[in-house]
N, C-alpha and C positions, 0 to 999 in steps of 0.2 A: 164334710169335706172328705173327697177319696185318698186314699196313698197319691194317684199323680197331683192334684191338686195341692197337695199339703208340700208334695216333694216341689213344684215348679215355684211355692210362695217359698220354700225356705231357700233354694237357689235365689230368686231376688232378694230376699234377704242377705244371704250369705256374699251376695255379690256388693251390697248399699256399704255392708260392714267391715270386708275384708278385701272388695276390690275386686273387679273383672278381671286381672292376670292373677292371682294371688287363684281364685276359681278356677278360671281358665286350667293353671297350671297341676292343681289337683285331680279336677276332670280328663286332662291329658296322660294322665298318670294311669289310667283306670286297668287296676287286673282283676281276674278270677279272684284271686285274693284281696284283694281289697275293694273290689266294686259294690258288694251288698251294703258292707261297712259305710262305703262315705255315703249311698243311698241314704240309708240309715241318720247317718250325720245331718243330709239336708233336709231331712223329712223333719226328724224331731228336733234336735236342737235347733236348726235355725226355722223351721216350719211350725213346729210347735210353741218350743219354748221363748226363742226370741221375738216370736211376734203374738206374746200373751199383752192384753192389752194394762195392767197390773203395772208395769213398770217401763219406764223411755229406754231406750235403747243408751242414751247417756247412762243411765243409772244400771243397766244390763254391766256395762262395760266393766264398767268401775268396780263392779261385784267380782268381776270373772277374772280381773286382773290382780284382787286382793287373793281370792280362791287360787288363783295357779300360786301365787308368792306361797302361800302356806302348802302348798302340796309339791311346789316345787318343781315344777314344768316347767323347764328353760321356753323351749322351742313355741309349745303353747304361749306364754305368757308374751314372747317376742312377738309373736303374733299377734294379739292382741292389745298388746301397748301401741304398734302400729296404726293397727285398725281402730283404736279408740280418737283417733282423730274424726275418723268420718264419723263418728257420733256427738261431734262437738264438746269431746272431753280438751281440756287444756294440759298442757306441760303443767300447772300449779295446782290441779286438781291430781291428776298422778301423784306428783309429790306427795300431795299429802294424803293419800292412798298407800303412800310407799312407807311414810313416818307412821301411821297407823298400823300396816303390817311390821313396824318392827315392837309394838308395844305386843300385840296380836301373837305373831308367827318366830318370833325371836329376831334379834340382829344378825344370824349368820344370812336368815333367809332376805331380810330388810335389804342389806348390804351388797348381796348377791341383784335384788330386783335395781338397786341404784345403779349398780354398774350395767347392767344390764339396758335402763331406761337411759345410761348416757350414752351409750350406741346406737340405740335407737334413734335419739336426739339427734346426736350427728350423723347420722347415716340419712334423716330426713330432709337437714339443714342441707348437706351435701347436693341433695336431690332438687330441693330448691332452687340450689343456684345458678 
């Protein structure tokens, strides 16, 4: 697969995961400075590594939302507590993602992804209605 190949699957990728405006709105963004980077971003992370055949995109999620809680990426992590719905993760699967990182990543970080995931929660609920 060449660089545009790899770059046009991890954009469909990145659009299944994180939403056509969520995209959209990154792609809109695009400078000198930051345009190679998010190349970069769709090419491999979502062209490479999220579409290895090794693991479901459920199971992708769940990883990457334990990984931010320990490294401590608010803005990431919001993002993808989001986007883990379009992977068929549940509200009761986070949870206990969440109780796992606090054995894992300590309770300051634990406590932080709860508060965290209950904004998200309502902010989704919100959207619903």
């Amino acid at each position: 697969m060449n660089d545009e190949q790899r770059y046009q699957q991890g954009i469909e990728v990145r659009r299944a995961v994180l939403g056509d405006s969520h995209v959209d709105r990154s792609l809109s963004q695009l400078t000198p400075l930051n345009e190679e980077f998010q190349d970069f971003i769709s090419r491999y992370a979502w062209g490479e590594i999220w579409t290895r055949p090794g693991l479901a995109r459920h199971t992708r999620s769940l990883i990457t939302i334990a990984m931010l809680i320990a490294l401590n990426r608010e803005a990431e992590l919001r993002m993808h507590l989001k986007a883990a719905v379009n992977n068929g993760v549940t509200r009761e699967e986070i949870k206990e993602v969440l109780m796992q990182s606090a054995l894992y990543c300590g309770l300051p970080a634990a406590n932080s992804a709860f508060h965290l995931a209950a904004e998200v929660f309502a902010e989704q609920d919100r959207e619903a209605d």
